[in-house]
N, C-alpha and C positions, 0 to 999 in steps of 0.2 A: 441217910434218908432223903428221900424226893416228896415234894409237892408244889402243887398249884400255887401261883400267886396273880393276883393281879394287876394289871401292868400299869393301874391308873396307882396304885400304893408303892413304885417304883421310879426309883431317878430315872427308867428305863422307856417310860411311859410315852415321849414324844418320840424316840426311834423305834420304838413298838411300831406306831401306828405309820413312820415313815419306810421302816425298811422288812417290816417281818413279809410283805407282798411284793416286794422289789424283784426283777428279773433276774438281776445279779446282785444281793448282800454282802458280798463275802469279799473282803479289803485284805492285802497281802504287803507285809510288809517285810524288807529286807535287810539283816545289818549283818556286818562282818566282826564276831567277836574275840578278843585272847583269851582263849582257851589253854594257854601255858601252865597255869597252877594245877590245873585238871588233868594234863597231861603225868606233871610229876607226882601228883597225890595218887591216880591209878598205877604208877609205877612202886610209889613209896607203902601204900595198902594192896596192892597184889587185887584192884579194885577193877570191875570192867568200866571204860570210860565211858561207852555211853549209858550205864546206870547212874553215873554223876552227873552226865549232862539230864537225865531224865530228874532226878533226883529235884538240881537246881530249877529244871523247870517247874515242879510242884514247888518246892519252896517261893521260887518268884510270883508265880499266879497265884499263892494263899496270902499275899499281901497285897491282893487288887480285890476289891470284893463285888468286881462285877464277874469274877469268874464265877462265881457261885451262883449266877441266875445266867438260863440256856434258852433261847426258843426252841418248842419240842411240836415238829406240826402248828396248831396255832394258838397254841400255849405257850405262856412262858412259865418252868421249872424253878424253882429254888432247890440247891442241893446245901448238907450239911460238909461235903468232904470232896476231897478234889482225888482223881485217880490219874496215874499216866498211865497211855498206851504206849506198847512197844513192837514192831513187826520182827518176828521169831523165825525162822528157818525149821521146820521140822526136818524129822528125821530121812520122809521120800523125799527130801530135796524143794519140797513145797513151802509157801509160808502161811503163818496163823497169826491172829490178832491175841494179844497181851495185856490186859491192865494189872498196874499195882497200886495200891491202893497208899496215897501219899503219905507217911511220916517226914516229922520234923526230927526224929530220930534216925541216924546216916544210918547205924550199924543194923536195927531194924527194917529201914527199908532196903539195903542192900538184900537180908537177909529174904524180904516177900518177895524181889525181884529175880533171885537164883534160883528162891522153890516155883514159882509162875512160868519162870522162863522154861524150866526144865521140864515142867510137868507138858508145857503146851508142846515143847520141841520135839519127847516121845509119846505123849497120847496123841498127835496132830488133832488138837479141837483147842477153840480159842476158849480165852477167861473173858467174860466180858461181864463190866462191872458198873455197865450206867444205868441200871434200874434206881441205885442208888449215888451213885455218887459222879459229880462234873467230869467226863474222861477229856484231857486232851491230849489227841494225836500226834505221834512223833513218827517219822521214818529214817533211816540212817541210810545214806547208800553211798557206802563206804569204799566200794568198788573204785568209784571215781572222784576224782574232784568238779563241783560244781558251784557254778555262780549263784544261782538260784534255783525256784522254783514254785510255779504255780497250782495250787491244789484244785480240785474240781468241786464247782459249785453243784451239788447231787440235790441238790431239795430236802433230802432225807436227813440227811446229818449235816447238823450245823454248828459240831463240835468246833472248834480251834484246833491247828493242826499246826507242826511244826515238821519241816524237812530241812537235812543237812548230808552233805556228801564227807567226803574226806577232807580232813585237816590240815593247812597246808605252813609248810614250816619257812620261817622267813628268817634269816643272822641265827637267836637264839630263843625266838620267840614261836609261837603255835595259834595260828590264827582257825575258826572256822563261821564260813557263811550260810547266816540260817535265814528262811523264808517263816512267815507266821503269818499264817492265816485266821481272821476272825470275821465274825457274824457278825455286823453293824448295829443288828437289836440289841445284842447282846455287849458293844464295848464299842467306845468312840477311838480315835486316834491318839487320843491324851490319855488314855486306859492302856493301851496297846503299847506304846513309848514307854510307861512306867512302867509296864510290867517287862519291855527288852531292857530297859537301863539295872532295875533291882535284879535281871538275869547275869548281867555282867559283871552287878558286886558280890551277887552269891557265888559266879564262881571265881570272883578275886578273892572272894574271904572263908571261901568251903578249907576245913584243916580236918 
């Protein structure tokens, strides 16, 4: 469920009225994570890895609880539930947008993520699931390896977004570099850190 709230009943209240009119809100931050557990857990459950890394990111943003409030236009949103998006490959070769809708349950959310992924990969029409619930964006471009990456400030969407290229293997270890992108009304720098630091213990401790 989505509704209104407002922004003076909110810890959100003084970057409301600093950044929701800003030219550019939107703060990008970069860390380089071990992804090794991730690696062997998709190997040892026959599991697709970037559903784990989607996974861990809903896990890590449903213990920040500014993810749960959005500026929407010039509102600000309170949501009950958090959704990942995923970019999907359809079947002519085109891509479609993806949400699935977070559980803290793995076997569960694997399970919305293979029917979502499938259904969008041969119907080519997206699921899109933020009428209700906080969606944030992930792209994988796996093609290549990348150091980073800057998302575009559209006015429109001021989801949180998440880009990461290919994995890169170093001795015995699996490192990968991801960009996260946030809305400044929506979460300071000290919301954004905790939510990449609790990303690196969910996937040191995802079994």
């Amino acid at each position: 469920m989505a509704r209104e709230i407002q922004p003076q009943d909110t810890t959100r209240a003084a970057a409301y009225k600093l950044w929701l009119k800003a030219p550019n809100p939107m703060v990008t931050f970069f860390k380089t994570l071990d992804v090794t557990n991730l690696i062997r857990l998709s190997r040892r459950k026959n599991m697709k890895f970037n559903m784990l890394m989607d996974y861990c990111i809903g896990k890590s943003a449903s213990g920040v609880k500014e993810f749960y409030i959005l500026p929407v236009g010039d509102k600000l949103i309170q949501y009950d539930t958090i959704a990942v998006n995923t970019i999907v490959r359809n079947r002519n070769g085109e891509v479609n947008s993806c949400d699935i809708l977070y559980s803290e349950d793995l076997e569960l959310y694997n399970e919305r993520y293979l029917k979502n992924t499938s259904h969008v990969a041969e119907n080519c029409e997206d699921i899109d699931l933020s009428n209700d619930s906080m969606v944030i964006g992930t792209s994988a471009i796996i093609d290549t390896e990348i150091d980073g990456a800057v998302g575009m400030n559209s006015g429109i969407f001021n989801n949180p977004f998440i880009i990461w290229g290919r994995y890169k293997k170093r001795w015995f270890r699996y490192y990968l570099t991801v960009s996260f992108q946030f809305h400044h009304t929506q979460m300071d720098g000290a919301h954004a850190g905790k939510f990449l630091a609790n990303l690196q213990k969910e996937i040191n401790s995802l079994r």
